[in-house]
N, C-alpha and C positions, 0 to 999 in steps of 0.2 A: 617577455616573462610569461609564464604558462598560468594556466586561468587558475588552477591550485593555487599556485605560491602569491596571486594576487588577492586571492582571498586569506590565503594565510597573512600577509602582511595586515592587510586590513583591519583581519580580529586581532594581531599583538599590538594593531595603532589605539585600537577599542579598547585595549586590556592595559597599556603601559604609557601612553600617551593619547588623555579623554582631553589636551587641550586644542591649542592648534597644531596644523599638519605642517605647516610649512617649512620649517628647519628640519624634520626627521625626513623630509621627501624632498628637501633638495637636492641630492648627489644624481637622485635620481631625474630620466629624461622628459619633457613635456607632457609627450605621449603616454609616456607610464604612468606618473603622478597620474594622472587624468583615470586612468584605467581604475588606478586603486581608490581613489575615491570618488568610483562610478559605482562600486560593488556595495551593492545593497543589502548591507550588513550590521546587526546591531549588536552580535553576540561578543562577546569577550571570552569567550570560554577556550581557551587554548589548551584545554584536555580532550576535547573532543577531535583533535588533529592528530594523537597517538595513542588513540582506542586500542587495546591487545585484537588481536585478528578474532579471537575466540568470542569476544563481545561483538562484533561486526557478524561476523558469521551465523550468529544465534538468532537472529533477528532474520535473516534469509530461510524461505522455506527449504527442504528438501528436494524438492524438485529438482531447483536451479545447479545442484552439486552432480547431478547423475553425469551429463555430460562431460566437467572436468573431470570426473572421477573417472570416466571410461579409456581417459587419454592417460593414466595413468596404466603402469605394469599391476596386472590381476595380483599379482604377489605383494606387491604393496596397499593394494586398497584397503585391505584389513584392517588396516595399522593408522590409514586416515578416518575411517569408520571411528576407529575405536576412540580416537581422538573427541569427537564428534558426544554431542548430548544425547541423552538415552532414548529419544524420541526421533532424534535426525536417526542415527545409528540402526535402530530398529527395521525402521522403511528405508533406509540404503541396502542394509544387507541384503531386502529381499527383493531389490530394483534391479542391484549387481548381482546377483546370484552368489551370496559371501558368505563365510563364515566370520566371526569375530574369535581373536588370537584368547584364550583363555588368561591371559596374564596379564593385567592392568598397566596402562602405560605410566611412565612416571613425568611427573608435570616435564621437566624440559623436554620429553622427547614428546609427549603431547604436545608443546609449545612451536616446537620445529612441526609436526606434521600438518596444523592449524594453519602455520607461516606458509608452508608451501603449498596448500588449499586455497589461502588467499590470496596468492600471485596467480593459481590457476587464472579467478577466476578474477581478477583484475579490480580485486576490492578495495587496495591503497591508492584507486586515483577516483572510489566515489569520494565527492565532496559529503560532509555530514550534516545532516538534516537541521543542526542547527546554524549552519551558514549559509543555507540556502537562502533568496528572498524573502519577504512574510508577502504570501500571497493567500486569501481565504479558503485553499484547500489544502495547505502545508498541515494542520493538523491533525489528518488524514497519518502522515507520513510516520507518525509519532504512536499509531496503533497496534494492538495486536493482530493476527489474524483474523482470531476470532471475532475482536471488535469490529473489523474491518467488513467482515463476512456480513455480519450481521446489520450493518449500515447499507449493504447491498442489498440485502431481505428487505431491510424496510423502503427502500426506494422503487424496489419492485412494485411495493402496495401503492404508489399512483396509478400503474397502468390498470391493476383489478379496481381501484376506485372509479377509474374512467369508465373501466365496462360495466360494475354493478351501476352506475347509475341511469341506464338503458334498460336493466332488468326487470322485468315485472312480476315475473316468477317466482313465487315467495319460496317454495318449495327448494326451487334449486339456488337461493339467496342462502337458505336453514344447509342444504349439504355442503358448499362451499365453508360459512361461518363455522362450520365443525372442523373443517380442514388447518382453521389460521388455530396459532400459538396467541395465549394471552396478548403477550406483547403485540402481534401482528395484527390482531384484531383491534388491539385499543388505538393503533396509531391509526387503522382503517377508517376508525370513525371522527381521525382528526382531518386527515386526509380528504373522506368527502366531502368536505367542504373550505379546501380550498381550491387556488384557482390555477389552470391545468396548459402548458402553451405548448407541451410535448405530446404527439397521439403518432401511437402504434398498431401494427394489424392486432385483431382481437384477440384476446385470449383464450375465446369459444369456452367459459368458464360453464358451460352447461355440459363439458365432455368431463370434468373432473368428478364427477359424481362420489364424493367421499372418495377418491385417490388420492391423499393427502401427499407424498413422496412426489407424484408428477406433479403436482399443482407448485409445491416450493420449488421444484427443479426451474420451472417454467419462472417462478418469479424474479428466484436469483438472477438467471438470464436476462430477464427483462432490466431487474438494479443494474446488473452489470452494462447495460448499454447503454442505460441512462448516465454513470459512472463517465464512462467510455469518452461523453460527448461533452459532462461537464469539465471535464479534463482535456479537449480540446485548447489548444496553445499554450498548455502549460511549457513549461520547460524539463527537458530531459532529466536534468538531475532530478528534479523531485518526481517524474512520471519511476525513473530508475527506486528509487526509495519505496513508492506503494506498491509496484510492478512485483518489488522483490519479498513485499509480506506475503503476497496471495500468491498461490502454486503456479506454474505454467501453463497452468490450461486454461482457468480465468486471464492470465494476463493477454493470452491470445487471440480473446472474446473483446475486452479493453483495445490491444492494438489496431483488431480489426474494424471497431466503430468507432476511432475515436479520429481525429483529425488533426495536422499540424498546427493546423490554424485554428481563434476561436469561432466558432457557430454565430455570428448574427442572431442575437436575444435571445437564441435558443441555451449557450452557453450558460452566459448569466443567470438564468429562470432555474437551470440543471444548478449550476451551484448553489443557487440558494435552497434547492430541495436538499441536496448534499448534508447540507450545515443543517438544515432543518431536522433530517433524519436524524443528524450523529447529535445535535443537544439534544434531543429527543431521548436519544438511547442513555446517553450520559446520564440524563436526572433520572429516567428509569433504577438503572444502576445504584443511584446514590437513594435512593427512596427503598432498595432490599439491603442498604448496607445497616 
């Protein structure tokens, strides 16, 4: 039995049968029984197993569509753009070099071009984030981009924490602090003081002289590798789930420093800044709503 349908059995045992397992998984063999209630599952939600492809798809950036779209005939890309939300569709057309068909699709044939986008690109055999594990970076998997982005920004601020706290230069402490966002700065000073078991080459934050643009480029880089390593042993379906909010070019920054295996304490420390970052960001959040 394929690792899908064992987890689908699982969540209809979770959703129609919460007593014992023993009579519904008798027919079935030793081995198998054992498989299905090995899968560490607590959800019940047997609607997340026939998502419409167009809610699956929404939730992937743009990026990852360029490739199947190229393997398609030029003459039909149009028609799958058009299918497409008005912010994928935008940045495709001008990836593909497209125009879009002046005359609006109507939902079934939107439905059909959707459908064969997601066989592209092999989206009815990810598992759904709500059947994954619960492992403490799954809620990660449940963000937006921009949430996501932004969790990276603030993880970046350990590494400039590390090197201001070497700095004696008051001068170029005042041009840097001009550089950070409210936010970056308020977490900065949460930051300093705590305690650090990741160190990377320096930032040489006395070359940012008010260049606020390189100074965030440099940071995200830096979240992102801290990311990379806290994500070290995860498992592929849920690395496949964050891989696919953020574009391809961060996730290539992620594959490159992150590791199959986890890290020896370094992991653990990374995740817990992880989690730190994002309730961080969260109450933020909830304190301008």
């Amino acid at each position: 039995m394929e690792k899908k349908a064992l987890i689908m059995l699982r969540v209809l045992i979770n959703r129609y049968h919460k007593g014992s397992t023993d009579k519904i998984l008798d027919p079935l063999s030793q081995d198998t029984m054992k498989k299905v209630l090995d899968q560490n599952i607590r959800s019940d939600d047997v609607a997340s197993a026939i998502k419409k492809p167009e809610r699956i798809l929404e939730k992937i950036h743009y990026s990852w569509m360029i490739e199947p779209l190229k393997k398609i005939s030029p003459l039909l890309q149009p028609y799958f753009l058009q299918a497409l939300s008005e912010e994928k569709k935008e940045y495709l057309k001008q990836a593909l070099e497209q125009e879009l068909p002046e005359i609006p699709l109507s939902p079934p044939v939107k439905s059909f071009f959707l459908e064969e986008l997601a066989k592209q690109m092999n989206v009815h055999e990810v598992i759904p984030a709500s059947y994954l594990p619960k492992t403490p970076l799954l809620p990660l998997a449940y963000l937006s981009k921009k949430k996501l982005e932004r969790v990276i920004d603030l993880l970046g601020i350990y590494d400039l924490a590390n090197e201001i706290r070497q700095v004696i230069n008051k001068q170029h402490l005042q041009h840097l602090y001009k550089c950070l966002s409210k936010l970056r700065l308020k977490y900065l000073n949460i930051v300093m003081y705590l305690p650090e078991k990741f160190t990377h080459e320096k930032l040489g934050i006395e070359e940012y002289r008010g260049d606020q643009k390189r100074l965030e480029r440099v940071l995200h880089k830096r979240g992102l590798i801290r990311l990379a390593k806290a994500l070290s042993g995860e498992k592929q379906d849920l690395l496949w789930h964050i891989n696919h909010i953020l574009d391809t070019g961060r996730t290539t920054v992620l594959q490159k420093f992150s590791s199959e295996k986890e890290i020896p304490i370094l992991t653990q420390a990374l995740i817990q800044q992880t989690l730190h970052a994002l309730n961080f960001m969260e109450k933020e959040d909830k304190n301008l709503e």
